[in-house]
C-alpha positions as CSV (number, residue, x, y, z in Angstrom):
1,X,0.0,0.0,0.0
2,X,0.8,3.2,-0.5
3,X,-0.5,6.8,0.7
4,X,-0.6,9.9,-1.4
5,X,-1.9,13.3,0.0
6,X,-3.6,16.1,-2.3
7,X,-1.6,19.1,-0.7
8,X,-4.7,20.8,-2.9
9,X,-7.0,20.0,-0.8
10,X,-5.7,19.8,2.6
11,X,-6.6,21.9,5.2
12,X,-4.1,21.5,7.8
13,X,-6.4,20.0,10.4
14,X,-3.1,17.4,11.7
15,X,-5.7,14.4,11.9
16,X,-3.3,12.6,9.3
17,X,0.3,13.3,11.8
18,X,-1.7,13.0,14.6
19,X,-2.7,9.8,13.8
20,X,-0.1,8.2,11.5
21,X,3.1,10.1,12.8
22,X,5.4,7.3,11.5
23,X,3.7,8.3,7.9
24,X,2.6,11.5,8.1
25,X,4.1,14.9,8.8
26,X,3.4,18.6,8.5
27,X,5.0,21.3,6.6
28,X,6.0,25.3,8.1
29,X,2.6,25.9,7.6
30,X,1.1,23.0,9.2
31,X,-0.2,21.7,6.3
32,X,0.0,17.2,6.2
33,X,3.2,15.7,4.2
34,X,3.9,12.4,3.5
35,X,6.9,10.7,4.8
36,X,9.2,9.4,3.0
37,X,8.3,7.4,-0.3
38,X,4.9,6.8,1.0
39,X,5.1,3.5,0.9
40,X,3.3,1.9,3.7
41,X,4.9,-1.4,5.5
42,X,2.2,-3.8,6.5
43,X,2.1,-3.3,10.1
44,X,1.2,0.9,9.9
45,X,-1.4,-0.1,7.5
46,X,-4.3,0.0,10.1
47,X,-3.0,3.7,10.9
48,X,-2.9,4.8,7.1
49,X,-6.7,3.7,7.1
50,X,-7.6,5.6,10.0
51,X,-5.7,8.5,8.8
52,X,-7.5,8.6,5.8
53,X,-10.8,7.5,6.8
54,X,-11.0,10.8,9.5
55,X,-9.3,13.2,7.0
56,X,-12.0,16.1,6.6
57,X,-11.4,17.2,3.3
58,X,-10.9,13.2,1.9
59,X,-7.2,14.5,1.0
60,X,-5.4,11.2,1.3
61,X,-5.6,8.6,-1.1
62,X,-4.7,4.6,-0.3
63,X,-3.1,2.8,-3.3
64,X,-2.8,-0.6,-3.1
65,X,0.6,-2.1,-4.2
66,X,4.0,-0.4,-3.7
């Protein structure tokens, strides 16, 4: 799996960092980033789902595969 984040469309509300730290982070601004490659190792996968499932503005996308 992998995570990708629309910086278009975030709002900066930290839900993703808060919840995902390991894969999410947050720019000067306080805007989400995504760690890394985005690639997400099998045992954060339950937190990429919960990031993205209480992300307001539906900004992160889950891609299955690497």
């Amino acid at each position: 799996m992998r995570v990708h984040l629309d910086p278009g469309r975030c709002q900066g509300h930290g839900r993703c960092y808060d919840l995902a730290p390991d894969l999410f982070g947050e720019d000067d601004e306080g805007f989400g980033t995504v760690l890394g490659d985005g690639i997400v190792p099998p045992d954060q996968a339950q937190d990429a789902r919960r990031a993205a499932a209480n992300c307001p503005e539906h900004a992160i996308d889950l891609r299955e595969g690497a």
